[in-house]
C-alpha positions in Angstrom: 0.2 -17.4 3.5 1.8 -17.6 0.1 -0.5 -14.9 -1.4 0.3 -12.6 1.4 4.0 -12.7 0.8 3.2 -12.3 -2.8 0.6 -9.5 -2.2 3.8 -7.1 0.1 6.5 -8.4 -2.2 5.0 -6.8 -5.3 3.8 -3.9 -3.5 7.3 -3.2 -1.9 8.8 -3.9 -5.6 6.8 -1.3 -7.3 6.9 1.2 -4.4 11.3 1.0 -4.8 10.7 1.1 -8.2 9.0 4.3 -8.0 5.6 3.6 -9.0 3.1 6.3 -7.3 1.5 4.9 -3.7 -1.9 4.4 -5.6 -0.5 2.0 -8.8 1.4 0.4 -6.9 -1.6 -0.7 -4.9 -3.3 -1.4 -7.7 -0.8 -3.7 -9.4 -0.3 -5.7 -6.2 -4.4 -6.1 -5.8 -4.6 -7.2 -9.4 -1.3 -9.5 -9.3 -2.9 -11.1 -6.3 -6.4 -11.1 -8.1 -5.4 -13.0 -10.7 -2.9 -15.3 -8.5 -6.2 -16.1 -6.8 -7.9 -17.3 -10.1 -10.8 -14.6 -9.4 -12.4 -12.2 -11.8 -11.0 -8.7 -12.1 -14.5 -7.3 -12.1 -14.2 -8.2 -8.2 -11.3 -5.4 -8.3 -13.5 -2.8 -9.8 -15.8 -3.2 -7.6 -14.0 -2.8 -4.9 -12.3 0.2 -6.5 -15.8 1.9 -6.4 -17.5 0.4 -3.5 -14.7 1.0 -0.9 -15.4 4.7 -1.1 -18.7 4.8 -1.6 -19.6 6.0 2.3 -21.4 8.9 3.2 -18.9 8.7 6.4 -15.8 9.7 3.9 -17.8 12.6 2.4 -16.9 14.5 5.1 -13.0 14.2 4.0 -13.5 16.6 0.9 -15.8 19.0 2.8 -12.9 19.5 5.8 -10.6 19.8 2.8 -12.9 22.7 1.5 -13.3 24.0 4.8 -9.6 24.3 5.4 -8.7 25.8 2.3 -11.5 28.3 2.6 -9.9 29.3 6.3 -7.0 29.9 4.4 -7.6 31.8 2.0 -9.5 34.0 4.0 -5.8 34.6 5.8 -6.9 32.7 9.1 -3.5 31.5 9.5 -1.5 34.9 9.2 -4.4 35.6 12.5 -3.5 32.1 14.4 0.4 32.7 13.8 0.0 36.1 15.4 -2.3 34.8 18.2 0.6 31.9 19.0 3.5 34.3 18.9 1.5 37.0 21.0 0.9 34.0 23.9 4.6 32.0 23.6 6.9 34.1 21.6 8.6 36.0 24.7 10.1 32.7 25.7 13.5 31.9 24.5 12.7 29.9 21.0 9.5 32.3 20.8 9.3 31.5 17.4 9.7 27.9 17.4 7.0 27.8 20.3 4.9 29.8 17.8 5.5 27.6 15.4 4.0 24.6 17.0 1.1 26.4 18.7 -0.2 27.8 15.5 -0.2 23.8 14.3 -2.0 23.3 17.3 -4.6 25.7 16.7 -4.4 25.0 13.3 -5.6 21.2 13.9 -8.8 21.8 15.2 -9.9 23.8 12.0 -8.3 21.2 8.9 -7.7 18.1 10.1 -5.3 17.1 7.9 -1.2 17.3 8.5 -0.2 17.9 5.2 -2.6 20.9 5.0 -1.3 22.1 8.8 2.4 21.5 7.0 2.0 23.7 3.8 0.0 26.1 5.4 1.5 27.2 8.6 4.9 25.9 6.8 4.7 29.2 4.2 4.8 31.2 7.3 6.7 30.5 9.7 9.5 28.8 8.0 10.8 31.8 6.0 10.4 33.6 9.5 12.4 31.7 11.3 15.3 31.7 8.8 14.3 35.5 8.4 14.6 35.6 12.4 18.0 33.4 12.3 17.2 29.8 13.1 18.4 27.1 10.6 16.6 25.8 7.9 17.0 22.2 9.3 15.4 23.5 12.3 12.8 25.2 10.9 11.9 22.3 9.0 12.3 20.0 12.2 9.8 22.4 14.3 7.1 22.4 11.2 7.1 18.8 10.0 6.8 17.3 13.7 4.3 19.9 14.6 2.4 19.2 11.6 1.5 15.8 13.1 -0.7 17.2 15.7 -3.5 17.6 12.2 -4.7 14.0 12.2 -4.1 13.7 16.0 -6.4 16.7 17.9 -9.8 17.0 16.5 -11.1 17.1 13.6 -9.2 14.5 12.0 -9.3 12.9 9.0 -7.3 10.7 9.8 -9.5 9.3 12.6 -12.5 9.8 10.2 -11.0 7.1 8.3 -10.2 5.0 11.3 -13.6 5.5 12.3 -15.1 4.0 9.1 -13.0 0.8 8.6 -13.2 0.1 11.8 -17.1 0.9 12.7 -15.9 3.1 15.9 -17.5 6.1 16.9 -15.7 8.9 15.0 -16.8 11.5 18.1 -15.3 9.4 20.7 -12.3 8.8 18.4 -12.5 12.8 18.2 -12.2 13.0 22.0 -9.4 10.0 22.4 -6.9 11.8 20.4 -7.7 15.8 22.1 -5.0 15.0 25.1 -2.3 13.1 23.4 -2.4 15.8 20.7 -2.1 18.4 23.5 0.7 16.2 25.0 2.7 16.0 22.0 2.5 19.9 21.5 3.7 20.5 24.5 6.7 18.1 24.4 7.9 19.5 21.4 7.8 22.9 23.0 10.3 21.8 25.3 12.3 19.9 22.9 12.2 23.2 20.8 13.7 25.1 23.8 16.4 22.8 24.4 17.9 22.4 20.8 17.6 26.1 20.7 19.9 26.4 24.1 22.3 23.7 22.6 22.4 25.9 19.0 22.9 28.9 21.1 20.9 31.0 19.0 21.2 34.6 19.9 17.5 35.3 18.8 15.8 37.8 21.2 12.6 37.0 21.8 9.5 39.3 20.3 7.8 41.0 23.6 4.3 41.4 23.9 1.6 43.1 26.4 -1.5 41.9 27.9 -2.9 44.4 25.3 -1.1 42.8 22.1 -2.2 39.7 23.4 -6.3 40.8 23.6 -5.8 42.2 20.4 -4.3 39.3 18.6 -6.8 36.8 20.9 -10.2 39.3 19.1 -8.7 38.9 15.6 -8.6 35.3 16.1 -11.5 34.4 17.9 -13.7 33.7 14.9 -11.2 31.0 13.7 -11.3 29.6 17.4 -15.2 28.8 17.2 -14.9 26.1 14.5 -12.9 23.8 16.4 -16.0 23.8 18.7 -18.8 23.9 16.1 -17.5 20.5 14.5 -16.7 18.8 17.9 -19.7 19.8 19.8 -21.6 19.0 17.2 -20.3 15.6 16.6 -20.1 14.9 19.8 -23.6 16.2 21.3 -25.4 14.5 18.3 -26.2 17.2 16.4 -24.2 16.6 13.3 -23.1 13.3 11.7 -19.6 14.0 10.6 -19.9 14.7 7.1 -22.9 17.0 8.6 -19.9 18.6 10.6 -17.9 19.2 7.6 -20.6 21.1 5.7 -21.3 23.3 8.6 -17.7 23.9 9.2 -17.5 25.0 5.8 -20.7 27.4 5.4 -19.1 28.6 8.8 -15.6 29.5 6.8 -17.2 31.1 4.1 -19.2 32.7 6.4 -16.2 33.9 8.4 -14.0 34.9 5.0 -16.7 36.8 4.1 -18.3 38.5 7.0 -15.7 38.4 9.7 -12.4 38.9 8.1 -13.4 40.0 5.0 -10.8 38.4 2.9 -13.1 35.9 1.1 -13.1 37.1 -2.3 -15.7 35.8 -5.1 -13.5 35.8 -7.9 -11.2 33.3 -5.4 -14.3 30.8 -5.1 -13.5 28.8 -8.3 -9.8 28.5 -7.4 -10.1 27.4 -4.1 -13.2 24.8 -5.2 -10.3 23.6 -8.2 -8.1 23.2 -5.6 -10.2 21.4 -3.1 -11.0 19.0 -5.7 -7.8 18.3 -6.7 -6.9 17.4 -3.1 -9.8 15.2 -2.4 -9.2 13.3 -5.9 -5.8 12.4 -4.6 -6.8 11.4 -1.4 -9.7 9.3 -2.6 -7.7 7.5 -5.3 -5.5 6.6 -2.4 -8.2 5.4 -0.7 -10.2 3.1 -3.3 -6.8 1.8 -4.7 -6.2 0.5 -0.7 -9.2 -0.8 -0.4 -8.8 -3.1 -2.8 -5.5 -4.4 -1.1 -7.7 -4.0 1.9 -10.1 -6.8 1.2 -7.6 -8.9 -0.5 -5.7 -9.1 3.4 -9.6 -10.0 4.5 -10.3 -12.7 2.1 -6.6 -14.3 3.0 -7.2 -14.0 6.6 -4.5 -12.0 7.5 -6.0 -10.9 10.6 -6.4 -14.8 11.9 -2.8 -15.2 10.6 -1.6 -11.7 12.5 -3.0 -13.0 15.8 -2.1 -16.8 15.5 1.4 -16.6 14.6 2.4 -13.2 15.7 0.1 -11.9 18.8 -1.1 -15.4 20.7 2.8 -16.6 20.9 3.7 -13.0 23.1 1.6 -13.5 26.2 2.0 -10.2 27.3 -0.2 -7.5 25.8 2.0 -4.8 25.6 5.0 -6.7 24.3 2.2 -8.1 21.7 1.3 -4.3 20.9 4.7 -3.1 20.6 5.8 -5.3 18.2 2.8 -4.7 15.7 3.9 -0.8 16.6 7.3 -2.0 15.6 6.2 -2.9 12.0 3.8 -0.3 11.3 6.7 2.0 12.1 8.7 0.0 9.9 5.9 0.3 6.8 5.3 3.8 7.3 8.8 4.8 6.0 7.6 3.6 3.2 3.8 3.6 2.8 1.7 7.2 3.4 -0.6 7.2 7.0 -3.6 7.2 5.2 -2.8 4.3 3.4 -1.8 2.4 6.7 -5.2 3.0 7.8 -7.2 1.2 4.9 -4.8 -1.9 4.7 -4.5 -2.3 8.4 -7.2 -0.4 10.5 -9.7 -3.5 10.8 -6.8 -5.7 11.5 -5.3 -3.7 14.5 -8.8 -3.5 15.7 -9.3 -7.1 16.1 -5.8 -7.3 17.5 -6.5 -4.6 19.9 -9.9 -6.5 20.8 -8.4 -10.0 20.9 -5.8 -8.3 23.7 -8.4 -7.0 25.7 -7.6 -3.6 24.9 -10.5 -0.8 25.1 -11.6 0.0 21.3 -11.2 3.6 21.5 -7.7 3.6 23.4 -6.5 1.4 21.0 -7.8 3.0 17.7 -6.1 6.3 18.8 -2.8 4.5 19.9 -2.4 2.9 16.2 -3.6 6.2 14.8 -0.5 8.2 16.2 1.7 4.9 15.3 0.9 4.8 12.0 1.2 9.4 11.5 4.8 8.6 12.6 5.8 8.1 9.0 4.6 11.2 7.5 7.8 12.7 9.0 10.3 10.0 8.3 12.2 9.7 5.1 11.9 8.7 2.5 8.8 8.8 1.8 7.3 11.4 5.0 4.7 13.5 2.9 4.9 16.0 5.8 8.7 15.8 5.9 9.1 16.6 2.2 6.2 19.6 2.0 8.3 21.3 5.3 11.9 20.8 3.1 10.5 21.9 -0.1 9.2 25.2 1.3 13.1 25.7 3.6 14.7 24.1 0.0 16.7 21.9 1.5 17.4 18.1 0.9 15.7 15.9 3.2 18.8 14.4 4.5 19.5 17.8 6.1 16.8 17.6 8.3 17.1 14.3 9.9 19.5 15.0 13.1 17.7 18.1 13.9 14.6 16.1 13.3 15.8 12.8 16.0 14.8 14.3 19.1 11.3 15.3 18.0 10.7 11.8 17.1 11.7 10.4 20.1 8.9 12.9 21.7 5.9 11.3 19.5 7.8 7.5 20.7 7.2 9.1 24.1 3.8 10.1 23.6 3.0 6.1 22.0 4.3 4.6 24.6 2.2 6.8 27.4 -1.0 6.1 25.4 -0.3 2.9 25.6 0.5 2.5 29.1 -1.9 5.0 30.2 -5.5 4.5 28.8 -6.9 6.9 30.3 -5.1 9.7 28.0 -7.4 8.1 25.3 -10.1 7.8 27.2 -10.8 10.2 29.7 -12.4 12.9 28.0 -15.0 10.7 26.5 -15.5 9.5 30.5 -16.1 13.1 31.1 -18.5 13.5 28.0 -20.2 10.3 28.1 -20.7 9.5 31.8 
């Protein structure tokens, strides 16, 4: 138990010291190494090893694929789709705003992507239009959580691998709580905007606008359903998902909307790259922490002393929601997944919880701190583009939180959120 404590005290230390994510995992991993009396050759091969999956090749492929969409100006076409379909509603931009996240989270996968991307839009916009910034930034951070939540995700991808779970079900689990959580901040979105009493008229559209706007788009809609369909039918494997989703992109930048340019190639490749080493230094830096938890067993420890004494299930689950909330102010999603995935599994088996509800349950529980300060990576993208603190967006920001609480505690209390389309698949 004492190397535990040690391992979270020096990781908290360096992390409020303002070491970067990945050091600071690193430090702890070798502190605790060394604490341990092992070798440190056991941390470099961990380092290596724990990324060395074809399962996480598909992360830099959706990265590539999502960055060639954009480029080829698929989100300027999904923008326009949403706003045709929701923006002659009173906050028709707002409702815009989260639709195009929507739509935009069955093509990357990834809610810092969905942030920056659909953030450049429709944040000027809306400040253009005369919302807030705090609003704007409010509307696009907690929209940008639907990325890792309706499929593809990466963040299930991961979840998927450290926890041996089918990633297609996992796919499946998290389509109707994504859904759910769009549509609840939709009606948050109309309600702060009666309270602000914005006098914002909202853009009108006919049934023809609408056709027009659904044909420019429709190429962009298909790769949601190549990469699910395909995972899910058993024609791909899901890196095999992320290569065809991005032949399909260059295929659609260059053939369908024709903004694909060869000279933008080696940019958006440089770019890709640089994405995908962040993400996998992340990754192999955790895993080391990762094993360390394993070798101290931190799971048998969890369940003894934490889960066993709360003889309810639920009450048992919400308190481990309670401190993965707690960590993710302070540690990214992504992160949470590689230290804790495994060890929420086997809490989630030990309860008698079904693996698939309960994966996409901690999933959403541990996204929630992308858009909480401090440290909330989707948070900070959304207030850099409005340039605004991040204090400024917090009250604004309260009551869409309390919709993705919402959305927690009716996956937890409702399995068949999670599980329902795979019933419907699988049967």
């Amino acid at each position: 138990m004492i190397y535990i404590i040690l391992a979270f005290s020096v990781l908290m230390l360096t992390i409020v010291f303002g070491f970067p994510i990945f050091f600071s995992l690193c430090i702890s991993g070798i502190v605790v190494t060394l604490a341990l009396g092992a070798p440190l050759s056991l941390v470099i091969t961990k380092i290596f090893g724990g990324i060395d999956s074809f399962t996480l090749m598909a992360i830099p492929f959706f990265i590539l694929a999502g960055n060639i969409m954009t480029e080829a100006k698929i989100t300027d076409r999904i923008v326009d789709f949403a706003d045709s379909l929701v923006g002659r509603f009173r906050g028709g931009l707002g409702h815009a705003n989260i639709l195009s996240s929507m739509i935009f989270s069955g093509i990357q996968g990834s809610g810092v992507a969905d942030a920056s991307a659909i953030g450049t839009i429709m944040i000027p916009a809306m400040v253009k239009q005369g919302y807030e910034k705090d609003f704007a930034v409010a509307v696009t951070a907690s929209a940008a959580v639907m990325g890792p939540i309706i499929p593809p995700s990466i963040a299930m991808i991961m979840y998927g691998y450290y926890t041996e779970l089918s990633v297609g079900k996992l796919f499946l689990g998290g389509l109707l709580p994504g859904i759910l959580l769009g549509v609840g901040l939709m009606v948050v979105n109309f309600l702060v905007f009666q309270h602000r009493r914005y006098a914002i008229r909202p853009s009108k559209r006919s049934l023809r606008d609408v056709a027009r706007a659904a044909s420019h788009s429709i190429g962009a809609l298909i790769m949601p359903m190549i990469i699910i369909c395909g995972i899910v039918f058993g024609f791909f494997t899901p890196t095999e998902s992320g290569i065809a989703a991005t032949i399909y992109g260059i295929f659609y930048g260059f053939c369908i909307s024709r903004e694909l340019k060869w000279k933008r190639l080696p940019g958006v490749l440089i770019d890709s790259a640089n994405t995908t080493a962040v993400v996998m230094i992340i990754l192999a830096m955790a895993g080391i922490f990762s094993n360390l938890l394993t070798r101290l067993h931190f799971q048998q420890i969890l369940i003894d002393r934490f889960v066993t004494p709360i003889h309810n299930p639920y009450l048992a689950t919400f308190s481990i929601m309670l401190i993965l909330i707690a960590l993710g102010c302070f540690i990214d999603p992504s992160v949470l997944i590689v230290m804790f995935g495994s060890t929420v599994a086997a809490v989630g088996s030990h309860l008698g919880f079904d693996p698939i509800h309960y994966g996409v349950l901690m999933v959403i529980v541990m996204l929630f701190g992308a858009i909480t300060p401090p440290v909330g990576s989707m948070l900070f993208i959304a207030c850099s583009i409005a340039q605004i603190q991040l204090d400024k967006s917090v009250k604004v920001l309260l009551p869409f939180l309390t919709v993705q609480v919402i959305v927690m505690l009716l996956v937890l209390f409702i399995p068949g959120l999670s599980l329902w389309v795979n019933q419907l698949v699988f049967r």
